[in-house]
C-alpha positions as CSV (number, residue, x, y, z in Angstrom):
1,X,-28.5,28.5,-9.4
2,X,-27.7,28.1,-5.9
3,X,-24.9,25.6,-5.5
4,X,-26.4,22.4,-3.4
5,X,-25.1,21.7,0.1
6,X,-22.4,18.3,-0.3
7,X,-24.1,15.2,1.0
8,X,-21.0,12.7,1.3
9,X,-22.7,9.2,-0.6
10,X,-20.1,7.4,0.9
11,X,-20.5,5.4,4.3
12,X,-17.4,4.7,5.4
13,X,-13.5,5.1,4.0
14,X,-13.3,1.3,3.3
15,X,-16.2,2.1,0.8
16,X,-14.3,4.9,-0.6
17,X,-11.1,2.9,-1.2
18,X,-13.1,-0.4,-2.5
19,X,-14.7,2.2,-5.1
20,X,-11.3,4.2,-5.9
21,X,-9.5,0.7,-5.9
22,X,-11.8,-1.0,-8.7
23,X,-11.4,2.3,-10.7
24,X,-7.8,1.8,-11.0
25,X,-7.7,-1.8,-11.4
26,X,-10.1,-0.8,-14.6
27,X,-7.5,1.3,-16.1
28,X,-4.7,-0.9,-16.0
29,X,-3.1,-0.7,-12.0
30,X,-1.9,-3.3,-10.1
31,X,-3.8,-2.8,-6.4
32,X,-2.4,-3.6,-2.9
33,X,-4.6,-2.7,0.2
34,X,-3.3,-2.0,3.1
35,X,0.4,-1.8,2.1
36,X,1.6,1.9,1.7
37,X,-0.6,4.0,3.1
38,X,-4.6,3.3,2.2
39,X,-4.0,2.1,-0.9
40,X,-0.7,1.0,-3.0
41,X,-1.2,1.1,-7.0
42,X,1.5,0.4,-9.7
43,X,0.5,1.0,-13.2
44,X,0.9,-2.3,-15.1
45,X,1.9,-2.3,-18.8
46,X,-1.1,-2.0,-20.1
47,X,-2.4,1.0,-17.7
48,X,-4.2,3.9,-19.9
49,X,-3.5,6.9,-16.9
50,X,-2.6,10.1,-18.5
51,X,-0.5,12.3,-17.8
52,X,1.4,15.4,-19.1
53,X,3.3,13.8,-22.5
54,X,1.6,10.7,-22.6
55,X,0.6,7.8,-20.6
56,X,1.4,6.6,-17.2
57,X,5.2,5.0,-17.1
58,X,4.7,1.0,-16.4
59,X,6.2,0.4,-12.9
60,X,5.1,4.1,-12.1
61,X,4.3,3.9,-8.0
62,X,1.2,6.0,-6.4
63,X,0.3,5.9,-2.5
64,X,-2.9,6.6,-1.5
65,X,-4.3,8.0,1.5
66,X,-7.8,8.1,2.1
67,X,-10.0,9.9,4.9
68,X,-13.5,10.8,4.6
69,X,-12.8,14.9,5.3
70,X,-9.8,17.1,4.8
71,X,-8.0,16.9,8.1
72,X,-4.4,17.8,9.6
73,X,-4.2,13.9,10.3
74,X,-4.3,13.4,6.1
75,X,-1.6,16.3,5.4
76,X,0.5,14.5,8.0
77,X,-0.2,10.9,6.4
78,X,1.1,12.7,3.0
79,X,3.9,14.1,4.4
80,X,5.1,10.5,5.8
81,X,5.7,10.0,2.0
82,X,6.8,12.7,0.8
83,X,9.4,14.5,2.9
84,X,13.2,14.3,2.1
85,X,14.5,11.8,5.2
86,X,12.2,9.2,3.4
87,X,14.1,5.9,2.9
88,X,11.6,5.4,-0.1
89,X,9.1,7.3,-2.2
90,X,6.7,6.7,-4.5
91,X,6.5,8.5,-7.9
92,X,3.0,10.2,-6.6
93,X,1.4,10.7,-3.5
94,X,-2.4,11.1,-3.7
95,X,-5.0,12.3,-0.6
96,X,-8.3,11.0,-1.3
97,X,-11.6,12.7,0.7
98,X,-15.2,13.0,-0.7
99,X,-15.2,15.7,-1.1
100,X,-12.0,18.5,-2.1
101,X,-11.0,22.0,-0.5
102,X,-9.4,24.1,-2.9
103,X,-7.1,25.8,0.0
104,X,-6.6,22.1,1.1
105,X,-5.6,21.3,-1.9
106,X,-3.4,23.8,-3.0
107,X,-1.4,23.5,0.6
108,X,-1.2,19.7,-0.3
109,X,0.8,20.7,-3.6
110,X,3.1,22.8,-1.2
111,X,3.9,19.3,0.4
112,X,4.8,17.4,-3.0
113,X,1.2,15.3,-2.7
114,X,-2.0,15.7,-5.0
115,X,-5.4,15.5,-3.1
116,X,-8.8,14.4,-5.1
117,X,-12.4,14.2,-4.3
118,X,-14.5,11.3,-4.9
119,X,-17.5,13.1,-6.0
120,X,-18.4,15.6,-8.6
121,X,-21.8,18.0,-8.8
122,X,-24.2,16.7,-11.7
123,X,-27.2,17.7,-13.4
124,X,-30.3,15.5,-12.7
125,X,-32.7,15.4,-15.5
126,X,-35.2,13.5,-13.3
127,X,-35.1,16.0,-9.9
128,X,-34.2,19.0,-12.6
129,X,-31.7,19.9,-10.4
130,X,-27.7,19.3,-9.4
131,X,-26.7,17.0,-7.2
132,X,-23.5,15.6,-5.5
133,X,-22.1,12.0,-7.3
134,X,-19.4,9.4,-7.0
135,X,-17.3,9.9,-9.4
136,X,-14.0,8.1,-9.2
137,X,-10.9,9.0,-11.2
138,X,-7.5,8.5,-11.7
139,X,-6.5,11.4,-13.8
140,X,-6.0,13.2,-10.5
141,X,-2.2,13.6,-9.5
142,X,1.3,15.5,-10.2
143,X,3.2,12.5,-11.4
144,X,6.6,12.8,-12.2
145,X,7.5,10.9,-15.2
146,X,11.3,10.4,-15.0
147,X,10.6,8.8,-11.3
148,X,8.7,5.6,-11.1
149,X,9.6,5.5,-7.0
150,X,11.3,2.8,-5.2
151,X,8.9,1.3,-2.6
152,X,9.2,-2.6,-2.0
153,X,6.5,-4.3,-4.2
154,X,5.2,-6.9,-2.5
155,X,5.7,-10.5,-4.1
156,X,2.5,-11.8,-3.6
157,X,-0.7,-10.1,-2.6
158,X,-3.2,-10.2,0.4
159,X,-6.4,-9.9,0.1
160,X,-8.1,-7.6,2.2
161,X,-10.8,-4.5,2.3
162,X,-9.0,-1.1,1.8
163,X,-8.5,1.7,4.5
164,X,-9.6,-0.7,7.3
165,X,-6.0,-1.9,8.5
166,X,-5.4,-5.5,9.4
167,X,-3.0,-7.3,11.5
168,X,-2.7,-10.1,9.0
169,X,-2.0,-7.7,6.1
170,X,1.3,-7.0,4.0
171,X,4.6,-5.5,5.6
172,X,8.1,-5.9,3.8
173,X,9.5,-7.4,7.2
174,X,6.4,-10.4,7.3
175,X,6.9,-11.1,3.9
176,X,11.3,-11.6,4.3
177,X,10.5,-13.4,7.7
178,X,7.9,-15.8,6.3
179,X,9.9,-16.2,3.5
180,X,12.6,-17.3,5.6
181,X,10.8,-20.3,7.7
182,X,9.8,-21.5,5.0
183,X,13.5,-21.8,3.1
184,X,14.9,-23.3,6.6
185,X,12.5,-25.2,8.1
186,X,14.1,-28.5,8.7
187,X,17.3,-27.0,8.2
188,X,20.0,-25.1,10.2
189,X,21.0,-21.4,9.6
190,X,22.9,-18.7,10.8
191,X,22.8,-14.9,12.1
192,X,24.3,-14.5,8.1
193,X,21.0,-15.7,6.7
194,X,19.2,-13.5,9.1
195,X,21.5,-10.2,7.6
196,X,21.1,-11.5,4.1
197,X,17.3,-11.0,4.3
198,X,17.5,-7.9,6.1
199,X,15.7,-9.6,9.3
200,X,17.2,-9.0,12.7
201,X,18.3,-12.1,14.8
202,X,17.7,-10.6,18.2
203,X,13.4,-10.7,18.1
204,X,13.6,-14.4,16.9
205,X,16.0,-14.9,20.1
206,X,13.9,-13.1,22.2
207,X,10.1,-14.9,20.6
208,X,12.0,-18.1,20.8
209,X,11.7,-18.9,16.8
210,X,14.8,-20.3,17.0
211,X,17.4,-22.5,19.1
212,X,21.1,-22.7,19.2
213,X,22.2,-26.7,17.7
214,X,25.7,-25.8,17.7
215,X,28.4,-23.6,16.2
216,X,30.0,-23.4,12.6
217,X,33.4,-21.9,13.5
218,X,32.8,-18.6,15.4
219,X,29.1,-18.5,13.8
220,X,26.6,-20.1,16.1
221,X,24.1,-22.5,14.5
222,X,20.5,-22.6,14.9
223,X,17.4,-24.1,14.3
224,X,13.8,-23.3,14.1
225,X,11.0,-24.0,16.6
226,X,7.6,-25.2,16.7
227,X,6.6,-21.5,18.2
228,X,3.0,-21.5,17.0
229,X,3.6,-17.6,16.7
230,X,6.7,-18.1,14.6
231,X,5.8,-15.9,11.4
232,X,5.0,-18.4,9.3
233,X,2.2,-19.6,11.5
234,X,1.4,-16.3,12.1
235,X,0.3,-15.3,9.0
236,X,-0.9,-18.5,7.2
237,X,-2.1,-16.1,3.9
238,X,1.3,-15.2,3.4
239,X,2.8,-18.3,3.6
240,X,0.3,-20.2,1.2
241,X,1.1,-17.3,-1.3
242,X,4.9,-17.4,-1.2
243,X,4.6,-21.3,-1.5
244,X,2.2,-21.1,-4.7
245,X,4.5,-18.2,-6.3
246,X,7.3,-20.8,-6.1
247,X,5.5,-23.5,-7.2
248,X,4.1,-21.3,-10.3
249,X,7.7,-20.2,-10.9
């Protein structure tokens, strides 16, 4: 039987990452949108992922990047995350398209990165015939089980369609700098609680977040403004989340 031409069922990548995304969450994966790449999944303790010897580690760290055809701009994206000079890497890093090349995929390997498709050809009893279908899985990708990876996990998570990037979404340097207004606002602080939290002094010089008060020895003291883009303000979600998490804890 003549193998049927692919019709791609999905409309957009945001619909192939929502999809993908509620798959994982299913089998046990913590999800974050929009953080590493597409996608950012950690496998909770009760995640039921298999892999060669067993289950998926808890803690174990996947990125996935997802475009809706095999393309030079995905190999590229998977390469970001995989290559040597990376400060960071996950345990996995997964390409996800509609719909797979085999040559795509085995130049993909060549990188260090696993690449899926989204669909699968099935038989329809009703059309007696096969036909293209969404089928998303996660028992897709060359995990290493001796590395869980070592991306920052974000502490609290924003909401947010995957693969359709927002400005108000996660970033490692928003959550320390939000994190930061709200443990000194009222009080005074210095360019060593700026390096203690990994945030550079100059751009809150520069934006006008803060003003110098007065000096503590050689250390000059400062306070924060009422900038209304302080980061704070800037990214209100963020703030209301760090401030529940405390609260909770």
């Amino acid at each position: 039987m003549k193998r049927p031409r692919f019709v791609n069922p999905y409309g957009s990548e945001a619909e192939l990452c929502e999809e993908f995304a509620a798959a994982a969450r299913g089998r046990g994966w913590e999800v974050y949108p929009e953080v590493h790449g597409d996608l950012f999944l950690v496998a909770g303790p009760s995640c039921t992922t298999r892999i060669r010897g067993g289950l998926v580690p808890e803690g174990a760290q996947v990125v996935v990047e997802a475009k809706m055809a095999c393309s030079i701009g995905l190999l590229r994206q998977l390469a970001d995350h995989t290559h040597e000079d990376c400060k960071h890497r996950p345990a996995a890093v997964l390409g996800l398209v509609p719909h797979i090349n085999p040559d795509f995929q085995r130049l993909a390997l060549r990188l260090g990165a696993s690449v899926t498709g989204a669909t699968s050809l099935q038989w329809d009893d009703d059309c007696n015939t096969r036909r293209w279908v969404r089928r998303a899985s996660l028992e897709f990708v060359r995990l290493d089980a001796h590395r869980l990876g070592d991306m920052p996990v974000p502490a609290v998570r924003v909401d947010g369609p995957a693969g359709v990037p927002s400005p108000s979404g996660w970033t490692e340097w928003k959550e320390s700098a939000v994190r930061l207004c709200l443990d000194f606002e009222g009080k005074t602080l210095t360019s060593a609680d700026f390096k203690q939290r990994g945030v550079s002094i100059t751009l809150w010089r520069k934006k006008r977040w803060i003003v110098e008060v007065g000096k503590d020895g050689r250390r000059l003291v400062y306070r924060l403004t009422d900038a209304a883009d302080r980061p704070d303000r800037a990214n209100p979600e963020i703030a209301r989340l760090l401030k529940a998490a405390e609260v909770s804890s």
